[in-house]
C-alpha positions as a Python dict, from the first residue, in 0.01 Angstrom:
ca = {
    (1, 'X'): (0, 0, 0),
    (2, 'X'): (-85, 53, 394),
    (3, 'X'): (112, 288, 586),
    (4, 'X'): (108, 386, 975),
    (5, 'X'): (63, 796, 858),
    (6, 'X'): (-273, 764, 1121),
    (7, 'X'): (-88, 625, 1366),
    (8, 'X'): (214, 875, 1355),
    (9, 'X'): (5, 1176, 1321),
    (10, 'X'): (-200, 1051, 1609),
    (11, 'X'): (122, 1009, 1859),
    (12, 'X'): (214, 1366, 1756),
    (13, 'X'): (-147, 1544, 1821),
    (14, 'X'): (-117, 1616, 1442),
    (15, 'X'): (-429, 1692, 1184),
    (16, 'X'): (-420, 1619, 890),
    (17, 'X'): (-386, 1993, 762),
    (18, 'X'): (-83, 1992, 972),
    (19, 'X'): (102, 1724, 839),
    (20, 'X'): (-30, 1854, 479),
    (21, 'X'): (100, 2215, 561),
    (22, 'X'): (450, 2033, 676),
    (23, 'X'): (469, 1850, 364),
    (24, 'X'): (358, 2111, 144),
    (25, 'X'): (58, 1913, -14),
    (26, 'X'): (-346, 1950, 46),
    (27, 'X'): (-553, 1841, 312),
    (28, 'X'): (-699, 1574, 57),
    (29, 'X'): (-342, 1411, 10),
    (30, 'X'): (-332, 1308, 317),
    (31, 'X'): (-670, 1175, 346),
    (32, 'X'): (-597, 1004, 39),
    (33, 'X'): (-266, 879, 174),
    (34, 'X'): (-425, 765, 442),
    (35, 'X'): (-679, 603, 376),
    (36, 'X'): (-467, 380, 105),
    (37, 'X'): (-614, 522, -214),
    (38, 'X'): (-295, 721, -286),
    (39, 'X'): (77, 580, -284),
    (40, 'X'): (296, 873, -267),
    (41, 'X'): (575, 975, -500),
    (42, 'X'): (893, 847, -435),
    (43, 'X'): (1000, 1226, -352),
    (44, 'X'): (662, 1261, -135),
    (45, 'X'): (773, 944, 48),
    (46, 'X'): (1099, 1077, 169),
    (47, 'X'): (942, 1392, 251),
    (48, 'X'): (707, 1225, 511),
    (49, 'X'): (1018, 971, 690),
    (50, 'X'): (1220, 1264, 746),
    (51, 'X'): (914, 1455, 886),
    (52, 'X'): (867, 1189, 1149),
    (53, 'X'): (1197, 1042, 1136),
    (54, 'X'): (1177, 709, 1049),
    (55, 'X'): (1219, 503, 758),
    (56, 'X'): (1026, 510, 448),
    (57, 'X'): (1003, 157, 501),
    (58, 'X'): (863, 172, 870),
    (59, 'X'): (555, 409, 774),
    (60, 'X'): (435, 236, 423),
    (61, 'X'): (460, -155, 323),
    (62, 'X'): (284, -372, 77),
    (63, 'X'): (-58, -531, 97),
    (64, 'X'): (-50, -881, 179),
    (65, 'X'): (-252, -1104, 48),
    (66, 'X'): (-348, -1434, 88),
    (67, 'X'): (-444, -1698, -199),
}
């Protein structure tokens, strides 16, 4: 799963320990988020929309892949 977490932490001036200490998780789950290795809980997920107060659906979609 990609997400736009980079992107939204960026437009806020955000680290990544600060968007960890908002969401209550380590530094490492967000690098791990971020870099696609982790998809977040479903509880995780809605944690992180209302944190930058969009949709869960307009920070993480599906892979796409061509054949």
């Amino acid at each position: 799963m990609r997400n736009s977490l980079p992107d939204l932490r960026a437009e806020r001036g955000w680290s990544q320990q600060h968007l960890a200490d908002s969401l209550g998780v380590s530094r490492q789950t967000v690098i791990s988020l971020e870099k696609g290795r982790f998809d977040p809980s479903l509880p995780l997920a809605f944690r992180i929309a209302a944190t930058f107060e969009r949709s869960i659906e307009d920070i993480f979609f599906p892979d796409v892949t061509t054949n």
